[in-house]
N, C-alpha and C positions, 0 to 999 in steps of 0.2 A: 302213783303207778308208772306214768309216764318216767317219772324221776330215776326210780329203779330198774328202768327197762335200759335209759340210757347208760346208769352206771355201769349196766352189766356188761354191755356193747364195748365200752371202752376197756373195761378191764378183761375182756376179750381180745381189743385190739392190744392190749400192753402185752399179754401172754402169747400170741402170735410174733411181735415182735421181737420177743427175746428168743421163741424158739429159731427165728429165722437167724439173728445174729448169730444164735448157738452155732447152728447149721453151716453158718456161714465161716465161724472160726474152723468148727469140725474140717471141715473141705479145705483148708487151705487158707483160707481171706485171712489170719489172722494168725500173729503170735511170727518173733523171729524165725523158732525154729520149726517151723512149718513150712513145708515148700510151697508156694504158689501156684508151681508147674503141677506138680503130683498129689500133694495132700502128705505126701509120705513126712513122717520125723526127720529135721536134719541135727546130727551130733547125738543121735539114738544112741543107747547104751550098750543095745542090742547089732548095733555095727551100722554099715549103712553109709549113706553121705557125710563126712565131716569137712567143716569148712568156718570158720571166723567169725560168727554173727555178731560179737561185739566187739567189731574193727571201730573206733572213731576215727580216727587219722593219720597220715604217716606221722611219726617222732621224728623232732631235730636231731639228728645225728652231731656225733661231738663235733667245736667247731664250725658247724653254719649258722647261718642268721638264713630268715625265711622271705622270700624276694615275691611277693606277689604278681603275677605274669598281666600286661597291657600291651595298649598299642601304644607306640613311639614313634619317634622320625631320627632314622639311621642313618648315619650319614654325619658331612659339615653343611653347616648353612654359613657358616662365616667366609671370610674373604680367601681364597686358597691363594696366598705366597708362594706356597713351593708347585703351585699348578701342576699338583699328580694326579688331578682328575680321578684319583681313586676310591671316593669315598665319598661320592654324589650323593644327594639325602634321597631315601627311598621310606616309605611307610610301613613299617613291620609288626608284625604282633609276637609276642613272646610268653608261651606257656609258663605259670610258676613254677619255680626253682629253686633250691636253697645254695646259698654261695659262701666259702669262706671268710671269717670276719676280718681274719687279717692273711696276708702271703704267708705261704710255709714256712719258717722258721728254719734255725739251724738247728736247734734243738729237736725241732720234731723232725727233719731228714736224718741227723745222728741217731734217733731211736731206730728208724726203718732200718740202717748201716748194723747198727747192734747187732739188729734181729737177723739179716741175710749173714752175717759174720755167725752168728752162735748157733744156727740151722746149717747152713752151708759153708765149712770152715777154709775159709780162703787156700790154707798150710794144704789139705786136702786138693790135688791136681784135677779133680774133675767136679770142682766147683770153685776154681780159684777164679775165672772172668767173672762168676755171677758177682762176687761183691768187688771186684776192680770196675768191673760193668756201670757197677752202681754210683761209683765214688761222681763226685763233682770235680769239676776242674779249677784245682784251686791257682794253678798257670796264668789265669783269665785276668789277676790283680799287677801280674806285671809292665811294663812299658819302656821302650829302651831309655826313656828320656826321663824317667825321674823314679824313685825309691818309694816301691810300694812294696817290699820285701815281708813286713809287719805284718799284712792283711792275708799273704799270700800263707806264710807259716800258722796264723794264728783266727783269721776270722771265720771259719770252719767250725772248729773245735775247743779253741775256749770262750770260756764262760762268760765273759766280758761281751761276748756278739750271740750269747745261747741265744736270745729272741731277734734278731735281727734278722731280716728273709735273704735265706738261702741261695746264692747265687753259684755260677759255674755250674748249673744242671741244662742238660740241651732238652729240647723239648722231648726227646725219645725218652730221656731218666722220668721225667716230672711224669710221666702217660705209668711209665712202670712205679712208682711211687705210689700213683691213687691207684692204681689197682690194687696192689699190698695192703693201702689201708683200709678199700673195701674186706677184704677177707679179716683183716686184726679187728674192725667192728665190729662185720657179723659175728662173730667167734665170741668175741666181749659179750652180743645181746645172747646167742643162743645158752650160752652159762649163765647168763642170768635170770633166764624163762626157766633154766632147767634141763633147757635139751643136752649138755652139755654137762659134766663133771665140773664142780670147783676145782679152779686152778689149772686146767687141762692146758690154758694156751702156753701158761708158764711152764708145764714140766715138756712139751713140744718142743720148746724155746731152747729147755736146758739139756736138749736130747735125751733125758728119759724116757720117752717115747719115739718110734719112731715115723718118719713122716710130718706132714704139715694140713692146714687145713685151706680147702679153695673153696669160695663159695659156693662157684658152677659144678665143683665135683662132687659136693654135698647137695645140689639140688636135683643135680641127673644120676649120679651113684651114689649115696649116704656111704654103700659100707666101704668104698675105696679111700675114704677121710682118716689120716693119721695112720698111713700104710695099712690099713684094713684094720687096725684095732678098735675101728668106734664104737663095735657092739660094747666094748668093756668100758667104753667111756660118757655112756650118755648119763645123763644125772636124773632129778627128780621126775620128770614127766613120761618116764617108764612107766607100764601097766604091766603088774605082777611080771617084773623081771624081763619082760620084751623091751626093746630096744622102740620108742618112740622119735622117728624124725621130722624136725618140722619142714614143710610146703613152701611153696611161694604165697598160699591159701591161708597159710598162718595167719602170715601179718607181720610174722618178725623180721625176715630176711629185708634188710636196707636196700635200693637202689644202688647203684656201683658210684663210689667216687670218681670224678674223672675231670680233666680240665672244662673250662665253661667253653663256649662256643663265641665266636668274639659277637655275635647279638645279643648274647646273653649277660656278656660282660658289660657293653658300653650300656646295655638298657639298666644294668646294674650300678654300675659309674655312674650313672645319669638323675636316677633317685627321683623320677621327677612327682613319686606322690608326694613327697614334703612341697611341693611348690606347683600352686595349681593357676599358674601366669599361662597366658596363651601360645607367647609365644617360645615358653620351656618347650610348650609338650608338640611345637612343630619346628624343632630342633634348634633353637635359638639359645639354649643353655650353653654356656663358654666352657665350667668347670664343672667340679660333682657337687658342689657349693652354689649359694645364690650370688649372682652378681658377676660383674668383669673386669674384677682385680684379683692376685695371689693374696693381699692382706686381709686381716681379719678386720670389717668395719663395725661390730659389734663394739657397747661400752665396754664390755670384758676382755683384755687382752685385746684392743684395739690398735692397728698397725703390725701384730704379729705375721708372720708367712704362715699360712692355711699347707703347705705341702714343704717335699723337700725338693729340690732342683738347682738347676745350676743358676742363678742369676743375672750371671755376665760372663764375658769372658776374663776366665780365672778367679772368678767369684761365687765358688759352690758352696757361699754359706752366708756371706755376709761379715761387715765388720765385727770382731769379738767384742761380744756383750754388749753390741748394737747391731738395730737389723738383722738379724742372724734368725737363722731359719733350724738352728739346733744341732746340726749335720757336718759334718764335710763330703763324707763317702754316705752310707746309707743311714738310717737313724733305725733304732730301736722300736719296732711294730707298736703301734696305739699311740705315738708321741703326738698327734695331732687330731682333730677332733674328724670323728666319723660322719660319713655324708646321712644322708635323712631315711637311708636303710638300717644303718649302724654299721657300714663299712668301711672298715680303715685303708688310708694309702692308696685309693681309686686315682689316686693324681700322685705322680711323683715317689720317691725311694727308691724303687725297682719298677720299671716296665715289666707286662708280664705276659707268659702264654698262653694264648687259648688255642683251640681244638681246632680252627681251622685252616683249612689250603688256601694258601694267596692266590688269588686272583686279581687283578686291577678294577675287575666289575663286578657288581653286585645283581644276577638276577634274579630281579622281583615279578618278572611276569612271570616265571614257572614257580617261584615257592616267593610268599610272603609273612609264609607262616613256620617260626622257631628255623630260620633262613640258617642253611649249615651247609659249608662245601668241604666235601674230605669222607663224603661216608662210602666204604668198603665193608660191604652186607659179608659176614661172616655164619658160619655155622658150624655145630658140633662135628666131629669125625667120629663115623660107626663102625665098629671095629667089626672081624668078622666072628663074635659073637652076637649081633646083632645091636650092642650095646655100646652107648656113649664111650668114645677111647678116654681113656685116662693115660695121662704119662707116669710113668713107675719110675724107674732109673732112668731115661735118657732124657735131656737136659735139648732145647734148641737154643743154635745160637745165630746170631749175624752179626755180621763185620759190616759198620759203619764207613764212610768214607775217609773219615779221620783214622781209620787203623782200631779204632775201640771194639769192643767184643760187647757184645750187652747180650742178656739171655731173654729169647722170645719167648720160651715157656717153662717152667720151673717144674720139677718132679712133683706131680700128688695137681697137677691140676689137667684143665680139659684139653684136648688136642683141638683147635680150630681150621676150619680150611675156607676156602671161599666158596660160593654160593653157584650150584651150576644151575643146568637147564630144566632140574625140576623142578625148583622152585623160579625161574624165568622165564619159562614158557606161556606163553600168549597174557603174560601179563601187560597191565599199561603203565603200573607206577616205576617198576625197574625193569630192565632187561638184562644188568651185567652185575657183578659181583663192583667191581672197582669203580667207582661214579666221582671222583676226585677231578675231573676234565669235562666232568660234562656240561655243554652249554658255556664254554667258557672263552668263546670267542674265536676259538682257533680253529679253520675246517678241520684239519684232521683229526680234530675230538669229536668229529660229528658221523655224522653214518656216510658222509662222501669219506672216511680215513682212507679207502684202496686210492682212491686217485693224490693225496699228498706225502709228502713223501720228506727227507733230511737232506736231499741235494741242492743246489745254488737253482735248477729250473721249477724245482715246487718246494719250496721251502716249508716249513712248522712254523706257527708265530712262536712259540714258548720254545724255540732249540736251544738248551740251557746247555753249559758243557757238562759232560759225559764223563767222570775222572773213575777210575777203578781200581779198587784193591782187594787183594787176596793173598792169601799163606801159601808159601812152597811146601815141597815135604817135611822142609826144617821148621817148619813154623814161623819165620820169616815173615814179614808183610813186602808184597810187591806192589809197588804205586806203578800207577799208568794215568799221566796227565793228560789231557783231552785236547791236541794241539790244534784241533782244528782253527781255521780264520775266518769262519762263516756263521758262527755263535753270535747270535742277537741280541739276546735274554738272559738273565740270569733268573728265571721263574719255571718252577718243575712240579710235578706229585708233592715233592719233598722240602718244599719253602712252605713254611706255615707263618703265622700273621701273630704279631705281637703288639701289644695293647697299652695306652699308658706314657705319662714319662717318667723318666726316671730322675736320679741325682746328678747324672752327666747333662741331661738333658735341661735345655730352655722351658720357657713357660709355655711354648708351641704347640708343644707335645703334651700338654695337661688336659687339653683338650678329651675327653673320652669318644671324639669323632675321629681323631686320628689312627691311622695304621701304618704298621711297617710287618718288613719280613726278614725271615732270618731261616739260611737251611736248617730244619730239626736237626741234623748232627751236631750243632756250633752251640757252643755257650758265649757266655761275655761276665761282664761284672757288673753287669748294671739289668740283666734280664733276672726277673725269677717267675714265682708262679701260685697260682689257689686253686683251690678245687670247687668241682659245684657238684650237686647232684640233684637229680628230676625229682618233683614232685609226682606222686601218685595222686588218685583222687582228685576231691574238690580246689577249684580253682584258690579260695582264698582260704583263711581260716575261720574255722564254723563257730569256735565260742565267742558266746556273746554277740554273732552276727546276727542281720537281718535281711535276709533273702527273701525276697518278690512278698513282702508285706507282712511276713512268717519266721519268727524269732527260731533260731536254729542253736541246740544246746549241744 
């Protein structure tokens, strides 16, 4: 009796329980597409909220390898020789990232050249700067003292240097470069979800259509994409004949390619999960390799040169078919073995650029976290339709200080401006649109600016010279050199910090704690450059990980 009073009790408790679970999915508690907040359906058939619920993680975009983000010691810790005092070791943390596996190539800047050539046809007078804009400076390989005539005519363009990285781009081309390849991505992914027609970026390309595609113009106007024809272009993911575009909520829209940040880059160079020594990970690493020689002291290939650089003086290679480093001038991307991220040429080939503004100091007591100087807070311009401006036919341009023409915004993308007082008002993280000076040692970057001034009684620390150029009505360029005798500095807005050594350079420079600069107008023949772009989401990657004692698939 007792026996079955208890069965009954429990099998009471199991039927209460399941009603409550029910109850509890019913409401909300349960199932992705159930909202938490409301209870409502999300991705109802019947309309309503839609939104991604099976996101796993961002996709390696073509070209990166996946940089898991830590903390590091930025900086040199070795003996500084050249006593620049610029690059004192500070502690930084660095958000995940994905980074190029190898420098740009020439082969992959001839494709971008194609494309601004067969969209915007140079013959054409009001698109002829956009692809002269874009060219590299192939000038950069000559020297009055010896015949480099060969590199200048031919390492560009043929095939013999296709994989070799791209040099003669100033940093303002390489900035316009990852932007282009952000929009030729997203365009590749959204045709391949569907949002997109097969073939669409090709018949764009081959002026069949007309117009181009921007990603910002496709996320704030879809129908201004490809001169307003997209309704006729979207592919599978129309719903009875309606034009479906996708979100930033999608999932599919990429992060923007863009140069790394030079934290980004030395903590990239630096590689230091393959080597978990103490004193790696508090900046005692020399190279992006283990140890404090260029040779490989592995049995394999032992005594080999691990990079490419100069060795001595007049010695950029080494004796032939002894000691020899493979090279003279730059060597062919992946010739040498990749550091413990799987990145090529982190030491030597080409020095490269990153994204930020030279400074001699690094301050860590205002940001120690993803540390970047050069940001200039930008925002859409709203036309007076109340709506995100798009540029249609007019084309911006600026004139560089070298006389070069480069185009700031291309037809079919967003109009940008800088950031004013409504989004700067009684904030505490920004107050100005241009933040490239701030904190950067100099009073007149600071909020005393009314009282310093450019004369001999209150000087500027950074009074770089001041050179200018502009077109007469002839078109003409007019230079105006900056003669003054009271120039200090040669450090502005417009020096940004390059990374790396190269094939000119010593073993010095392999270091991934070193810096130098270079005005963004200027190329050379030994700078080039990679791209990186931000991770979304989760800090490392989830398959097969194990998070806080909880196996994550």
């Amino acid at each position: 009796m007792k026996r079955t009073r208890i069965s009954a009790l429990l099998s009471a408790a199991v039927i209460a329980g399941s009603l409550s679970l029910q109850s509890c999915k019913n409401s909300g508690g349960g199932g992705k597409n159930t909202s938490r907040a409301t209870g409502w359906k999300i991705n109802a058939k019947e309309g309503g909220f839609q939104y991604n619920t099976d996101f796993k993680e961002q996709e390696t975009a073509p070209g990166l390898v996946f940089v898991e983000g830590g903390t590091f010691t930025k900086g040199k810790l070795q003996d500084d020789v050249m006593h620049d005092w610029n690059n004192t070791p500070t502690t930084q943390h660095v958000q995940s990232f994905y980074m190029d596996e190898t420098e740009v190539t020439n082969v992959m800047y001839l494709e971008y050249l194609d494309y601004l050539k067969s969209v915007y046809p140079p013959e054409n007078p009001q698109y002829t700067a956009i692809y002269e804009g874009a060219l590299p400076d192939t000038l950069v390989w000559r020297n009055r003292l010896g015949f480099n005539e060969t590199m200048t005519n031919n390492y560009l363009r043929h095939p013999a240097y296709a994989e070799y990285p791209v040099v003669g781009v100033n940093w303002v081309q390489a900035v316009q470069f990852a932007e282009w390849r952000t929009d030729r991505v997203n365009e590749a992914m959204l045709e391949r979800e569907g949002y997109l027609a097969e073939d669409v970026k090709y018949r764009a390309m081959n002026g069949e259509i007309g117009g181009t595609f921007s990603t910002e113009a496709y996320l704030n106007r879809p129908g201004s994409v490809y001169g307003g024809q997209i309704d006729s272009l979207t592919g599978k993911a129309q719903k009875d004949s309606v034009p479906v575009f996708a979100k930033r909520s999608t999932g599919i829209i990429m992060p923007e390619y863009r140069l790394p940040t030079e934290t980004e880059w030395e903590y990239a160079a630096q590689a230091l999960q393959g080597s978990r020594e103490y004193n790696n990970y508090r900046g005692r690493k020399k190279y992006p390799w283990d140890g404090d020689y260029t040779r490989n002291g592995q049995r394999v290939g032992r005594g080999d040169q691990l990079a490419n650089f100069k060795q001595g003086k007049g010695d950029y290679g080494g004796i032939a078919g002894w000691s020899d480093d493979g090279a003279d001038i730059t060597a062919e991307v992946k010739s040498y073995k990749p550091n413990d991220l799987g990145l090529y040429d982190m030491a030597g080939n080409v020095a490269e650029w990153v994204a930020d503004v030279y400074r001699p100091i690094v301050d860590d007591e205002i940001s120690d976290f993803n540390y970047f100087r050069g940001n200039i807070f930008m925002k859409a311009a709203i036309g007076e339709d109340g709506k995100v401006q798009v540029l249609r036919d007019s084309i911006i341009y600026d004139t560089l200080p070298t006389g070069k023409v480069v185009a700031v915004n291309l037809p079919g993308e967003v109009k940008m401006v800088a950031v004013d007082e409504q989004e700067t008002y009684l904030r505490t993280n920004f107050s100005k649109s241009d933040n490239r000076g701030y904190r950067d040692g100099d009073p007149s970057s600071s909020r005393f600016a009314d009282f310093y001034g450019e004369d001999e009684e209150k000087p500027a620390m950074y009074n770089s010279p001041k050179h200018s150029v502009e077109r007469d009505s002839a078109g003409k360029l007019v230079r105006q050199y900056d003669e003054s005798n009271h120039r200090t500095s040669l450090i502005n807005d417009e020096v940004r910090v390059y990374k790396g050594g190269s094939w000119r350079d010593r073993a010095y420079w392999l270091d991934p704690a070193q810096r130098r600069y270079l005005p963004q107008y200027m190329a050379t023949d030994y700078i080039g450059f990679r791209c990186a772009m931000s991770r979304v989401g989760s800090k490392s990657k989830t398959k097969n990980k194990t998070v806080r004692g909880k196996k994550v698939r």
